[in-house]
N, C-alpha and C positions, 0 to 999 in steps of 0.2 A: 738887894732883895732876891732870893732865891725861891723857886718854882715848885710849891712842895709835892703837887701832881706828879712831876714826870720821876721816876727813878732814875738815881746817875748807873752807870755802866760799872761799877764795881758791885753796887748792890745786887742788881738783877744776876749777875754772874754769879753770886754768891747764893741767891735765894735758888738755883737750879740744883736740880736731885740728876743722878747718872739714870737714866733710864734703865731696871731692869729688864735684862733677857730673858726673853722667850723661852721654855727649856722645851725638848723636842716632844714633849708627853702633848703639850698642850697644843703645838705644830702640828702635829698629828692627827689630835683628836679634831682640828680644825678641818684639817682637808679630809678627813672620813664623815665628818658632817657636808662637807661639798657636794664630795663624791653620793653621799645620800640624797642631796638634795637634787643633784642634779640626775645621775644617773638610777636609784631606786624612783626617787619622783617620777622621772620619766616611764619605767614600769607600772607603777600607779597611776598615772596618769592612762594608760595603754589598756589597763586592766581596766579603770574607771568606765573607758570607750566600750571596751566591750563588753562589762554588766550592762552600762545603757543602752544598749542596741538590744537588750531583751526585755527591761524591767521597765520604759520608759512607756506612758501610755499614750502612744500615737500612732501613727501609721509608720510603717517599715521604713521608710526613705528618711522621714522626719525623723526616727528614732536614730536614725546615725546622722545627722546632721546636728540636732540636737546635743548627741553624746559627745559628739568631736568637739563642740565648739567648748562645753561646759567642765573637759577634762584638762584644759588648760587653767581653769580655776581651783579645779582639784593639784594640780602639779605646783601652782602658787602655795595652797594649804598643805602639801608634802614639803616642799623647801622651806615654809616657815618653823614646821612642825622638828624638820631637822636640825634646825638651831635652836627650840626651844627647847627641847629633850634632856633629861636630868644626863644623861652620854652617850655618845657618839655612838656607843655600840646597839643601846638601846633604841637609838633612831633609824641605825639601820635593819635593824631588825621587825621593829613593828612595821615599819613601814614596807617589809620586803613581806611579810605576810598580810598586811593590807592588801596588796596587788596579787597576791596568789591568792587568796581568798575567793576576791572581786571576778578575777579570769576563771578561777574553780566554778563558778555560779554558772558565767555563761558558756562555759562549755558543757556544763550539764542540760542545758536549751540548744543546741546547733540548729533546731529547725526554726527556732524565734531571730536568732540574731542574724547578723551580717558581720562579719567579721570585720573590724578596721585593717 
């Protein structure tokens, strides 16, 4: 009586595909989405800190406490956003004007904020 569950070792060897390679286009646009997610995020995230140190309605101490803790959830939705992006170039992009935007704001207020 044979075991018809288990596959024997000829079959499964047979049923394997070679794994296609990688080609460097897509290698690429991998680690330029990283690189967005880590290093632009992290400008976003920076810019995030210091809109919220002016726009935030609290008192001056609280508003950078507040901003610092809340722009690491923003840095979260930056790296997600980098991977979600129709391409790599477009993630780094929107996202490198997110943060200049954000930091354009509060430098237009020097007397409201605190700088992170």
């Amino acid at each position: 009586m044979t075991d018809t569950l288990a596959p024997t070792a000829s079959a499964s060897a047979v049923s394997r595909k070679p794994r296609p390679t990688l080609s460097w286009a897509y290698r690429g646009g991998v680690a330029l989405r990283a690189l967005a997610a880590t290093v632009i995020g992290y400008l976003v995230a920076y810019g995030f800190t210091a809109f919220g140190t002016v726009v935030l309605p609290f008192a001056r101490n609280d508003r950078v406490v507040a901003a610092s803790l809340l722009c690491f959830f923003v840095w979260c939705a930056a790296a997600m956003y980098a991977f979600a992006a129709r391409s790599a170039w477009r993630a780094c992009w929107v996202l490198a004007l997110w943060a200049g935007a954000m930091y354009a704001v509060a430098l237009l207020f020097p007397e409201a904020a605190a700088r992170p």
